[in-house]
Kinemage of the C-alpha trace (Angstrom):
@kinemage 1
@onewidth
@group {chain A} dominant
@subgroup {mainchain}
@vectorlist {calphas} color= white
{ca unk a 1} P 6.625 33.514 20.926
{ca unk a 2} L 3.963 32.993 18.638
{ca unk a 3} L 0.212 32.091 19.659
{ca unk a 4} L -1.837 28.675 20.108
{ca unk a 5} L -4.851 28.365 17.269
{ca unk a 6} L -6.406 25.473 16.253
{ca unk a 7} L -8.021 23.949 12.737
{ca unk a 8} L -11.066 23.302 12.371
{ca unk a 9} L -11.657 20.023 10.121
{ca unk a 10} L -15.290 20.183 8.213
{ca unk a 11} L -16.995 17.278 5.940
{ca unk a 12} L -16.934 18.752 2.881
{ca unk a 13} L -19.877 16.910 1.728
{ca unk a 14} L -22.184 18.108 4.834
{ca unk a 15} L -20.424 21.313 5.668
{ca unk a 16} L -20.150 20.140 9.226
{ca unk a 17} L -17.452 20.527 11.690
{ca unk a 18} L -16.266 17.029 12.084
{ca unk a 19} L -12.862 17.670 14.467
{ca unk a 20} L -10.969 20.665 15.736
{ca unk a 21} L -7.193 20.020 16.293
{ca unk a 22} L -4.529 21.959 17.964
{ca unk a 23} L -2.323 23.662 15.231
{ca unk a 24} L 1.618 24.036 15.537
{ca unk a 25} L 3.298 26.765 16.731
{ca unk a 26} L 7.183 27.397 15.966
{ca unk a 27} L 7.945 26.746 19.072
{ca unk a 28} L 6.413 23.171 18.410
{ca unk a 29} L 8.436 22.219 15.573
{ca unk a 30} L 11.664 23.325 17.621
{ca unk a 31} L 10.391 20.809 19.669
{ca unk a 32} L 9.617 18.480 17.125
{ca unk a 33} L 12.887 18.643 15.462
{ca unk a 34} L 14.697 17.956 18.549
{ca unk a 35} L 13.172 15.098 19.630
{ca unk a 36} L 13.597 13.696 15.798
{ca unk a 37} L 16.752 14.371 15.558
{ca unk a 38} L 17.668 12.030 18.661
{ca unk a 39} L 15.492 9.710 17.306
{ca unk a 40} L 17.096 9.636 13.898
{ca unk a 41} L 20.509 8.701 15.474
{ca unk a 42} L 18.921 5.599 17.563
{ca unk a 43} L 17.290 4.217 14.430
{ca unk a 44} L 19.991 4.813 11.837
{ca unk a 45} L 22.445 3.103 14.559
{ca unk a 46} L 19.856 -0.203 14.276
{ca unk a 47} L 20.710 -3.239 12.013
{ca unk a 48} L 19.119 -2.831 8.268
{ca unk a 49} L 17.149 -5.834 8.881
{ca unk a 50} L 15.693 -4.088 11.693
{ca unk a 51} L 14.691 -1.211 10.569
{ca unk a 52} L 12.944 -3.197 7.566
{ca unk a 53} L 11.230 -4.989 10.158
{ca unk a 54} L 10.227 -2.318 12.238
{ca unk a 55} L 8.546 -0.897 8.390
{ca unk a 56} L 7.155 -4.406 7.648
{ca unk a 57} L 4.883 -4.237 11.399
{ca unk a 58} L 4.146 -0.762 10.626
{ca unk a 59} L 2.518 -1.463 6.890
{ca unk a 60} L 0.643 -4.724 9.025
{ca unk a 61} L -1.064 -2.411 11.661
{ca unk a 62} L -2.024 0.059 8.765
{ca unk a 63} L -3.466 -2.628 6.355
{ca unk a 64} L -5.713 -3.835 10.179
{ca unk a 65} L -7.348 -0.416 9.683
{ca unk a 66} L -7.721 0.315 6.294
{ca unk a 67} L -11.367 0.408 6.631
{ca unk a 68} L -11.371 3.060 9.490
{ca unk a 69} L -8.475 5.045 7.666
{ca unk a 70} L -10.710 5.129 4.788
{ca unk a 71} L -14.055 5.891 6.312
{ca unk a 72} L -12.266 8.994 7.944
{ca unk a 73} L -10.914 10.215 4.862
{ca unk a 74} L -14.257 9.971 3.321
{ca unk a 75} L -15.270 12.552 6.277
{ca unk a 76} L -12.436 15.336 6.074
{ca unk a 77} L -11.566 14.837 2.632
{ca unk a 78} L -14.710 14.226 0.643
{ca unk a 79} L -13.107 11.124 -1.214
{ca unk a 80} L -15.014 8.106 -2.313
{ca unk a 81} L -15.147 4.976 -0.406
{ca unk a 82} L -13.324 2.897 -2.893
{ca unk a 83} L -10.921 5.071 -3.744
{ca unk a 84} L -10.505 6.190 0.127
{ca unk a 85} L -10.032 2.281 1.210
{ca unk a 86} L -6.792 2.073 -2.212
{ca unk a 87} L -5.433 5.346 -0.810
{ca unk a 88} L -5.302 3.515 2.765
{ca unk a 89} L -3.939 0.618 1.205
{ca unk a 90} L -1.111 2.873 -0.670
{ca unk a 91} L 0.112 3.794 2.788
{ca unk a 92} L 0.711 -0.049 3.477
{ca unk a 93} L 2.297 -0.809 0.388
{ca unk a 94} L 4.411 2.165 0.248
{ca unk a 95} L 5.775 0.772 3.532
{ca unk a 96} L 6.491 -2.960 2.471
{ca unk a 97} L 7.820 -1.930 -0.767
{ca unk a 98} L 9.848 0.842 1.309
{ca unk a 99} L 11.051 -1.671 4.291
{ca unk a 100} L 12.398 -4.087 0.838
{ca unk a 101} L 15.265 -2.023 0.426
{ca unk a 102} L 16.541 -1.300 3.507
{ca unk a 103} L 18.668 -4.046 2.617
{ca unk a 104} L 19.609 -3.147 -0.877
{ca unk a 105} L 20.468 0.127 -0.048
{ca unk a 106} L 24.262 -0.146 -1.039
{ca unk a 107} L 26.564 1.732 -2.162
{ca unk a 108} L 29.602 0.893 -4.798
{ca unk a 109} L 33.451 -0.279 -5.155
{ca unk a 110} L 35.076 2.199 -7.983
{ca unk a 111} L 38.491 0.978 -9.179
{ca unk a 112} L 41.169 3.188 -8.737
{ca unk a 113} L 44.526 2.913 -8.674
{ca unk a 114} L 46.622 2.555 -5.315
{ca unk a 115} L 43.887 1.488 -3.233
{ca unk a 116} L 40.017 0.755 -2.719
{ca unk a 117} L 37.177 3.404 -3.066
{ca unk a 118} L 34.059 2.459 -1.865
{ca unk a 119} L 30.710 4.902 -1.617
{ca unk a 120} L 28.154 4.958 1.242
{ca unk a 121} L 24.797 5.944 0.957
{ca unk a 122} L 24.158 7.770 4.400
{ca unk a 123} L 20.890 9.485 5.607
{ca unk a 124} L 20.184 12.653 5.341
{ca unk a 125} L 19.566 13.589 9.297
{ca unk a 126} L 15.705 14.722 9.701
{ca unk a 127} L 13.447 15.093 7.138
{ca unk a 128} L 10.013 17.522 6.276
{ca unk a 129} L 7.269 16.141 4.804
{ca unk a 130} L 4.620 18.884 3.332
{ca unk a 131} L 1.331 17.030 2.356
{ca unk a 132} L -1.209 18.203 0.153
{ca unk a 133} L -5.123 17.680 1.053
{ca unk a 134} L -6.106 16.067 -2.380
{ca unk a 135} L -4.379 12.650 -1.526
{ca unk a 136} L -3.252 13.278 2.572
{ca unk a 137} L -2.497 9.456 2.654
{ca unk a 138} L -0.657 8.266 0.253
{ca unk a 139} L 1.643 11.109 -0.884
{ca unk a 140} L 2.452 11.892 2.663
{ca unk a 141} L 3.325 8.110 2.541
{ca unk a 142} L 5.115 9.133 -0.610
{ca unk a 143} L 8.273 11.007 1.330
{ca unk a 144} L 7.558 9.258 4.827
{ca unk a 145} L 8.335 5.452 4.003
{ca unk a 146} L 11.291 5.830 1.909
{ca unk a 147} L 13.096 8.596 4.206
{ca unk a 148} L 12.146 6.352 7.239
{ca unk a 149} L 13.988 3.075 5.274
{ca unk a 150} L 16.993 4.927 4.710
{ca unk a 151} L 17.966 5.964 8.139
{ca unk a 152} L 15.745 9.677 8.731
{ca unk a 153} L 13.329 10.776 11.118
{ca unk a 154} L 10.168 12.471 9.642
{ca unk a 155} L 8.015 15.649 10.706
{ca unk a 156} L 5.010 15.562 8.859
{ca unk a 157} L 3.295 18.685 8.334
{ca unk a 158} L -0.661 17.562 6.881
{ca unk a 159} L -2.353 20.037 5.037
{ca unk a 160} L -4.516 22.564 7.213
{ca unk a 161} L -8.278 20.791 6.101
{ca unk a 162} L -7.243 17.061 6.485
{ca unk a 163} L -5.091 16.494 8.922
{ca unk a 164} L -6.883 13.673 10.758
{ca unk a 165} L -5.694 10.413 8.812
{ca unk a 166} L -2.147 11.210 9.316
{ca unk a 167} L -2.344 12.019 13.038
{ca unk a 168} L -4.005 8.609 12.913
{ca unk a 169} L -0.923 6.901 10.597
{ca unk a 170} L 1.580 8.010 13.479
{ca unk a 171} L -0.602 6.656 16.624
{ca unk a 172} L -0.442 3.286 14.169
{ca unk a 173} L 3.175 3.843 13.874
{ca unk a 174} L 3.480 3.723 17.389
{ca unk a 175} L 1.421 0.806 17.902
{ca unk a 176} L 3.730 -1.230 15.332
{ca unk a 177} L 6.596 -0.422 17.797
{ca unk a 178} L 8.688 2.491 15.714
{ca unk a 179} L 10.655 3.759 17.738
{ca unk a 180} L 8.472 7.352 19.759
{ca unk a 181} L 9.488 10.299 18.088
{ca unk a 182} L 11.056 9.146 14.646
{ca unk a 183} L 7.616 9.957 12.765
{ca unk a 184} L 5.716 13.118 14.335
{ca unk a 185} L 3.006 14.784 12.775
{ca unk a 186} L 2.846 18.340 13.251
{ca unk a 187} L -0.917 19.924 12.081
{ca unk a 188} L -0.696 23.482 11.426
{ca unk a 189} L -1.114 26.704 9.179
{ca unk a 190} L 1.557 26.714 6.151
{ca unk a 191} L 2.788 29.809 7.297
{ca unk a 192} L 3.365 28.756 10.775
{ca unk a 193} L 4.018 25.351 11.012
{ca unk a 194} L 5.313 24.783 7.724
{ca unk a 195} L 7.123 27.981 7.481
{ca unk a 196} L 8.710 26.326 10.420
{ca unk a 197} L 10.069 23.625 8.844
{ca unk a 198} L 11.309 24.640 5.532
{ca unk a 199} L 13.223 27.399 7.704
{ca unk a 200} L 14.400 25.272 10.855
{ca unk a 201} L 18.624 24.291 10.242
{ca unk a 202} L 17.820 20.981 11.370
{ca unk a 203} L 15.578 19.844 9.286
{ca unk a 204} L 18.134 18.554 6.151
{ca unk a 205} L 15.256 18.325 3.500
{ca unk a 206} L 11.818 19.410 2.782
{ca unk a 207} L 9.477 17.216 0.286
{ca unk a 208} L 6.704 19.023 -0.433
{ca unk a 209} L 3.468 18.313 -3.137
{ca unk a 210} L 1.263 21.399 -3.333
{ca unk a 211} L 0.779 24.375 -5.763
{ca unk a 212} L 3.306 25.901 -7.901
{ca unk a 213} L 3.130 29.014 -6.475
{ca unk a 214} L 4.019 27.803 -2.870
{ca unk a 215} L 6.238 25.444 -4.217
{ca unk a 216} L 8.719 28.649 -5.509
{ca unk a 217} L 8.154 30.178 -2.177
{ca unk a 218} L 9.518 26.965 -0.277
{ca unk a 219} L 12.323 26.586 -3.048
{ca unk a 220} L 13.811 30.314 -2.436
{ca unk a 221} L 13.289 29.797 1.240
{ca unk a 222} L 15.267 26.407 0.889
{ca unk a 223} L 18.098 28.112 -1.281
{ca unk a 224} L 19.250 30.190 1.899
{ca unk a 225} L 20.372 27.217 3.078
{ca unk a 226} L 21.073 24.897 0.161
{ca unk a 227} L 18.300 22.432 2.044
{ca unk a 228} L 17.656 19.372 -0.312
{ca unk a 229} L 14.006 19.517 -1.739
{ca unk a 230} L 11.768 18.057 -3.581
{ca unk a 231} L 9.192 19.622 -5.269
{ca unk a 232} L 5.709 17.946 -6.628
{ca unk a 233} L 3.590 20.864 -7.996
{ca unk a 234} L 0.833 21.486 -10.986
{ca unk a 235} L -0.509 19.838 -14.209
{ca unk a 236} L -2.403 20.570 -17.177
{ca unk a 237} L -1.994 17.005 -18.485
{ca unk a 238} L -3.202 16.756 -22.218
{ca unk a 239} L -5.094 13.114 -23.300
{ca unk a 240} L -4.206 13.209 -26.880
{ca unk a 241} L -6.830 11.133 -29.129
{ca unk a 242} L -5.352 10.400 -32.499
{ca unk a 243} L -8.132 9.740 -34.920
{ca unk a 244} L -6.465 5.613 -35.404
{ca unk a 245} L -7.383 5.131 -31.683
{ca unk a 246} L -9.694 3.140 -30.295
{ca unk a 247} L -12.665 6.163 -29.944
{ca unk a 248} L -15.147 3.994 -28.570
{ca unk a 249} L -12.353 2.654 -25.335
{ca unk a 250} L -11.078 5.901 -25.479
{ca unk a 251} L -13.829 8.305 -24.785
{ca unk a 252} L -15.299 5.183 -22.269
{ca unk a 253} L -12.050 6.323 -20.269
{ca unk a 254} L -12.008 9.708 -20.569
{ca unk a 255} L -14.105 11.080 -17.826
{ca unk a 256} L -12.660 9.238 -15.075
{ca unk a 257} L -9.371 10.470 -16.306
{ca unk a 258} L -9.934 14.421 -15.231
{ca unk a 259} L -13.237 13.622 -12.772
{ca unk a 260} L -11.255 11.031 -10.156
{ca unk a 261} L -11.365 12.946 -7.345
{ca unk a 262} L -13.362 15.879 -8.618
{ca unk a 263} L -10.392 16.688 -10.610
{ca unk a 264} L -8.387 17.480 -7.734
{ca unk a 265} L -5.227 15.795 -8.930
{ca unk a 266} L -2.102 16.984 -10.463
{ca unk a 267} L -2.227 14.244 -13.110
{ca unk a 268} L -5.830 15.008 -14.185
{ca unk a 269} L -6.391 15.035 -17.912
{ca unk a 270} L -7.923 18.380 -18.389
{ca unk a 271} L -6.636 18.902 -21.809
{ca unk a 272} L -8.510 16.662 -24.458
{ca unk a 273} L -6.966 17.189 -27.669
{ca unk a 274} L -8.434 15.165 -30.472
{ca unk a 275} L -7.424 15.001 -33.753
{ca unk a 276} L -9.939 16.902 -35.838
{ca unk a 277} L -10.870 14.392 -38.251
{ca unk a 278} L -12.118 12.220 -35.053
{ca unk a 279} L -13.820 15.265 -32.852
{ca unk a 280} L -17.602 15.434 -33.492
{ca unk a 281} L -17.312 12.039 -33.270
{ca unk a 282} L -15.517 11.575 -30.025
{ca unk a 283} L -17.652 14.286 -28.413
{ca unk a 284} L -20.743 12.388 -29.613
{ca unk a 285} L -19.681 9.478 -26.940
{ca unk a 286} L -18.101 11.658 -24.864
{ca unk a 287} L -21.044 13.414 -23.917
{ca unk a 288} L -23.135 10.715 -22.744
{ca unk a 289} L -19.996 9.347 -20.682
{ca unk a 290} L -20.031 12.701 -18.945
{ca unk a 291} L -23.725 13.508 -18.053
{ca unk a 292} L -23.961 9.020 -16.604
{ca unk a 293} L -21.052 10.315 -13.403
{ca unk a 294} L -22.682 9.717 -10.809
{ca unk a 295} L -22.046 12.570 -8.221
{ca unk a 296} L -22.913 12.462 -4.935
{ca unk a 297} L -22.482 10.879 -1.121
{ca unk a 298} L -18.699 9.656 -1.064
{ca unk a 299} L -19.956 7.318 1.209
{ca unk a 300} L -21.932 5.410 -0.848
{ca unk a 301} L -20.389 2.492 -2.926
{ca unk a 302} L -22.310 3.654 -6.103
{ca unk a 303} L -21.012 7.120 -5.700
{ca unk a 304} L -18.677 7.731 -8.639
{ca unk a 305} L -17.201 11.544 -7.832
{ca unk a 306} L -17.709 13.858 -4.631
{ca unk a 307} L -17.634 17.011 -3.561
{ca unk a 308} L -15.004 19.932 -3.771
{ca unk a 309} L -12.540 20.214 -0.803
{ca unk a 310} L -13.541 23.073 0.702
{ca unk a 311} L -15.662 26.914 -0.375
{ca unk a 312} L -11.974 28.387 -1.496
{ca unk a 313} L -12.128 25.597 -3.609
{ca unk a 314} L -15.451 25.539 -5.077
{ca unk a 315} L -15.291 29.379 -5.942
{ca unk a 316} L -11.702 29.046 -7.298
{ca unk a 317} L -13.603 26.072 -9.782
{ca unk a 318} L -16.524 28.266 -10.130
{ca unk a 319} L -14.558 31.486 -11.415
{ca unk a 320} L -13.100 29.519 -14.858
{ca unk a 321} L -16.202 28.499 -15.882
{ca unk a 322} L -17.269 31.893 -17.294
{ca unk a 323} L -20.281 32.526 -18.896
{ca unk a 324} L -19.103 33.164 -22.433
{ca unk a 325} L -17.947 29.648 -22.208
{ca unk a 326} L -19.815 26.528 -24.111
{ca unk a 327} L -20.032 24.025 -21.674
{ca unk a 328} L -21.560 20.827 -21.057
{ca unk a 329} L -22.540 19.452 -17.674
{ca unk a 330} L -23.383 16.346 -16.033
{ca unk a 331} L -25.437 16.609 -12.154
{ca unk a 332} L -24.497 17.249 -9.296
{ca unk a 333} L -26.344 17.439 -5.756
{ca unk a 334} L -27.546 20.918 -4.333
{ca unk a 335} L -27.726 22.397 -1.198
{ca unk a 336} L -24.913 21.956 1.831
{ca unk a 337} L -21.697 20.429 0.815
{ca unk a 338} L -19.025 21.569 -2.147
{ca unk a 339} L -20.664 20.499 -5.348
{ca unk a 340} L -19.486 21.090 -8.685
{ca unk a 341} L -20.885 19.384 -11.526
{ca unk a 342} L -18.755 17.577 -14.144
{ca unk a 343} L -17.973 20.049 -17.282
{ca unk a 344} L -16.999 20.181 -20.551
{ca unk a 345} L -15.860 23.027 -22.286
{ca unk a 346} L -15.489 23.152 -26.055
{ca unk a 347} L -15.325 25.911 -28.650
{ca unk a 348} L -12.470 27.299 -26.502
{ca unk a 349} L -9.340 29.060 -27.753
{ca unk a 350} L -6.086 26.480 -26.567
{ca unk a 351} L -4.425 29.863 -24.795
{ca unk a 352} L -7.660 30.852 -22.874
{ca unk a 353} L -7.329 30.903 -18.931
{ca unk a 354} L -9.347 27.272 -18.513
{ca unk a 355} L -7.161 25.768 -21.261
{ca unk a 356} L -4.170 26.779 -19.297
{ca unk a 357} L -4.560 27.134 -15.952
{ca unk a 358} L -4.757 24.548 -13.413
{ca unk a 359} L -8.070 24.638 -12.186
{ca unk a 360} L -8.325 21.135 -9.753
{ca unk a 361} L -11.856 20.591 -10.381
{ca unk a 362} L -14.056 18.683 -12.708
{ca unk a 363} L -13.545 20.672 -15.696
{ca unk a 364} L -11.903 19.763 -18.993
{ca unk a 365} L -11.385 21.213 -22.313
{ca unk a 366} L -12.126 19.125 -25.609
{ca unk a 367} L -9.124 21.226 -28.456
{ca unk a 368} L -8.949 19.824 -32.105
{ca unk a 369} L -5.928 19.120 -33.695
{ca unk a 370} L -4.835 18.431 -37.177
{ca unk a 371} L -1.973 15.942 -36.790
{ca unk a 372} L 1.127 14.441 -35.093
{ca unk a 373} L 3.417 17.761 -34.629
{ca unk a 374} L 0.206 19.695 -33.795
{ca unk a 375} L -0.539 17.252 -31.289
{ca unk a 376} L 3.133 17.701 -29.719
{ca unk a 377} L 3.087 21.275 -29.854
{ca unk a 378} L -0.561 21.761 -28.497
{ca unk a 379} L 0.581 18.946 -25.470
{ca unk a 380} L 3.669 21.297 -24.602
{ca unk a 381} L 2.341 24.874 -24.981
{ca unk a 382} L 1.698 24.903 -21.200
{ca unk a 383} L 4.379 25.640 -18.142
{ca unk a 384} L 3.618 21.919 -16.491
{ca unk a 385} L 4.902 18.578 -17.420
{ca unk a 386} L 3.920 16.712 -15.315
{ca unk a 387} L 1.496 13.674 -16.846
{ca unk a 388} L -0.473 12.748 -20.139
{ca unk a 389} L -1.862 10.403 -22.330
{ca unk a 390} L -1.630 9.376 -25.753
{ca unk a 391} L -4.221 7.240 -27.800
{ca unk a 392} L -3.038 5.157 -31.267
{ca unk a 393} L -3.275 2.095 -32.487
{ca unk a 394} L -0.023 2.997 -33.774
{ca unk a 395} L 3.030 1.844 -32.233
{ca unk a 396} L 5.361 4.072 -33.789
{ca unk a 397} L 3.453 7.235 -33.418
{ca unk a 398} L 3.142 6.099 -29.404
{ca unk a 399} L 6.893 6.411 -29.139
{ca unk a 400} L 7.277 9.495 -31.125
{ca unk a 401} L 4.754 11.312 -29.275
{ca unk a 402} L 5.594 10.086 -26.083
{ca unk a 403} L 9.150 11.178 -26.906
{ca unk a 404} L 8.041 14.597 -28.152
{ca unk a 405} L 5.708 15.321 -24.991
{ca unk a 406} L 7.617 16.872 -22.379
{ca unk a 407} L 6.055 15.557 -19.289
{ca unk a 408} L 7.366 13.357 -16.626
{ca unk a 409} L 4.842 10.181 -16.900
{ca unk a 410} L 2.898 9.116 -19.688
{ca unk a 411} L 0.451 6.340 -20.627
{ca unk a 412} L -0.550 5.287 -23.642
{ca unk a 413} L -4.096 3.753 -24.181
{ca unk a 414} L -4.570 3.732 -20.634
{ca unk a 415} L -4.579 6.708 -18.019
{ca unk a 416} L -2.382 5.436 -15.295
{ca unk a 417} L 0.780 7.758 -13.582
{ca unk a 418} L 1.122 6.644 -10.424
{ca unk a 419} L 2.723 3.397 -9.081
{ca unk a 420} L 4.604 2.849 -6.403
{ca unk a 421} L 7.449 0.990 -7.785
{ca unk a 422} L 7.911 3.129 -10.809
{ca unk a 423} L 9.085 6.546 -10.719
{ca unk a 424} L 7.042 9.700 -10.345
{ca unk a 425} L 7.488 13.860 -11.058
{ca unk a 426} L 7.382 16.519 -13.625
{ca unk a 427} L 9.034 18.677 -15.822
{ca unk a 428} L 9.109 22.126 -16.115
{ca unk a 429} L 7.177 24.191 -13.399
{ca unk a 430} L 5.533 20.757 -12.473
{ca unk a 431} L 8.131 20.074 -10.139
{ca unk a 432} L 11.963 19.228 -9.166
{ca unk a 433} L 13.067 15.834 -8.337
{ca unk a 434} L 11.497 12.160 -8.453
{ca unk a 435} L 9.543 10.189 -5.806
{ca unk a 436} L 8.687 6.160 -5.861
{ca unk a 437} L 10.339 3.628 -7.937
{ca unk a 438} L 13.447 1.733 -7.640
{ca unk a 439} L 15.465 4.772 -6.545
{ca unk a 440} L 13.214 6.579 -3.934
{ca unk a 441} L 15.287 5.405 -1.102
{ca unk a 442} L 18.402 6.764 -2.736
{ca unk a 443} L 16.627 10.503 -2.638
{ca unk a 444} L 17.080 10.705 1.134
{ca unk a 445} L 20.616 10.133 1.277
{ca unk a 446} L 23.821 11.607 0.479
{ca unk a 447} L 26.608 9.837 -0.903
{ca unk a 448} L 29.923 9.545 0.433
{ca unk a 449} L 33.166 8.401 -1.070
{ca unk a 450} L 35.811 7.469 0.448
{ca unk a 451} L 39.237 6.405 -0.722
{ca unk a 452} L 41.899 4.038 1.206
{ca unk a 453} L 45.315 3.719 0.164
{ca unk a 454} L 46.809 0.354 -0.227
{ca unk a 455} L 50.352 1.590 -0.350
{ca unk a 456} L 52.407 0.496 1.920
């Protein structure tokens, strides 16, 4: 029997207690899965059309509260207002885009001799959803809309500090009219709660976005039990600046590209690599670019970058940027709240801890380079693969590097990873598997063939 406990929710910009919620026990998710998996046989019974519909009302009572889903991930999660209100909007479009191919979810006819063989594409039963607290909207949204469009049921474990916006999501769910119980949200301790799920027998598959580290954990847990997974884990993402690029457009883009969210993102580009004929001069506008952030209230519309999630977090930030380090900062507010200025670190050798480790905070390295196969090898000498992004004026050189870089999404003169039609995960220890695009529905089913003779 294990014990009741609850979470306690604080503003990381304030430091205030904003919410305590009840936490999960085992006993809960026992619960939890039953109920789901009742529910899962109702809805995967419905007409396609149906269930699309049922998606389409659910993404229309989300987008008639983006503005308080927003405003109350600015409180738990620190985020800024504008990029709280897209992450709000994500949820809605992940659903539309989701409920479009319920309908086009279908399977083939193989010839074969002596009869017809046709393949179904059936759900996978119930499905865990592990969210991470750097974007609790949309990449729970991530696992939740497709695996809902293709037939499952979905437990949704938040992470432990923001758990508020997706308790919110399913009270809008239920509003929309999906059917009660096909998309729970469970708050609770990893170790509990989501120890709970990974472990439960019927739960058929665990998506989870989080650290490495955990993310092995989960995987050997899952192997017990050959339970599908996917896995969305770290980055060290290089932003490679060849010296034919456009400097001025590329150091203009380059602080957003690693500060977005205080650098608490997976994708953030926290390994500048510039070729060397090009560095004192891309530093020189760099610098400036860095020190004009504007840190401060999330709240406020002018407010470029906020606070840190939480203390772990800050000290965890703190603890890489070492004394012995040359650094350059921009500002940052003092006194309560998680603050850590944006930083620059230069001078530093491409194998020391910052220049390799995922930090997930505002801190980037600037590394020289001397040309194309440097650039390649300098991108890759890291365990993650999961984003990057390459600046040339040079077509050729785009697709040779981009071909050379082993990482899962890449942009060239631009920093974009993520959309929602296109298809998103990493290489290496950056993950296992592949979320949005054309094929997430397909991830949350299994494929059956059957074969019917013809002879008589």
């Amino acid at each position: 029997m294990s014990h009741s406990y609850e979470l306690q929710v604080i503003d990381p910009a304030t430091e205030e207690v904003i919410a305590t919620v009840p936490g999960a026990t085992v006993e809960d998710v026992d619960a939890a899965v039953v109920r789901a998996t009742k529910a899962q046989a109702a809805w995967a019974g419905l007409a396609p059309g149906d269930r699309a519909r049922g998606l389409r009302r659910f993404a229309a009572v989300v987008d008639e509260h983006i503005e308080e889903l927003a405003r109350l991930e600015v409180r738990e999660a620190g985020h800024v207002i504008g990029n709280a209100r897209w992450e709000a909007g994500n949820v809605r479009d992940l659903l539309d885009f989701a409920a479009g191919g319920v309908e086009r979810l279908s399977g083939r006819q193989i010839p074969v001799p002596g009869g017809l063989d046709v393949t179904f594409l059936e759900p996978l039963g119930v499905v865990g959803v592990i969210a991470p607290w750097n974007f609790p909207m949309p990449i729970a949204a991530w696992g939740t809309a497709p695996a809902l469009a293709a037939g499952n049921a979905v437990i949704l474990k938040p992470a432990e500090t923001t758990p508020l916006t997706a308790l919110r999501i399913a009270e809008l769910a239920l509003e929309a009219g999906l059917p009660e119980h096909l998309f729970q949200v469970l708050p609770g301790a990893g170790d509990i709660a989501g120890n709970a799920l990974v472990e439960h027998p019927g739960v058929a598959k665990i998506v989870f976005t989080g650290s490495t580290g955990v993310g092995k954990q989960i995987m050997a847990k899952c192997a017990d039990r050959v339970k599908r997974l996917t896995l969305e884990l770290g980055g060290k993402s290089p932003n490679i600046v060849f010296a034919d690029a456009d400097i001025e457009a590329a150091a203009a883009a380059a602080p957003m590209s690693f500060l977005d969210n205080s650098g608490q993102d997976c994708c953030a580009r926290t390994r500048i690599l510039v070729q060397r004929t090009m560095y004192d001069r891309f530093l020189e506008l760099l610098v400036p670019a860095i020190e004009s952030v504007v840190v401060g209230d999330p709240a406020d519309e002018k407010t470029r970058m906020g606070p840190l999630i939480s203390r772990a977090q800050l000290e965890r930030v703190r603890s890489y940027v070492t004394d012995d380090l040359t650094v350059i900062r921009g500002k940052a507010p003092e006194g309560p709240g998680f603050w850590f200025p944006p930083t620059l670190v230069t001078g530093v050798s491409p194998d020391a801890p910052v220049a390799v480790e995922e930090v997930f905070g505002p801190v980037a390295v600037v590394l020289p380079f001397e040309d194309e196969a440097d650039a390649v090898r300098l991108a890759n000498a890291t365990e993650y693969g999961l984003s990057g992004s390459i600046w040339t004026r040079d077509v050729g050189r785009a697709v040779r590097v981009s071909r050379g870089v082993a990482a899962g999404n890449l942009s060239v003169n631009s920093h974009s990873s993520v959309r929602h039609w296109t298809p998103f995960g990493g290489y290496k220890q950056s993950g296992l598997g592949r979320e949005l695009g054309p094929d997430a529905l397909t991830a949350f089913t299994e494929t059956k063939n059957v074969f019917i003779s013809t002879e008589a």
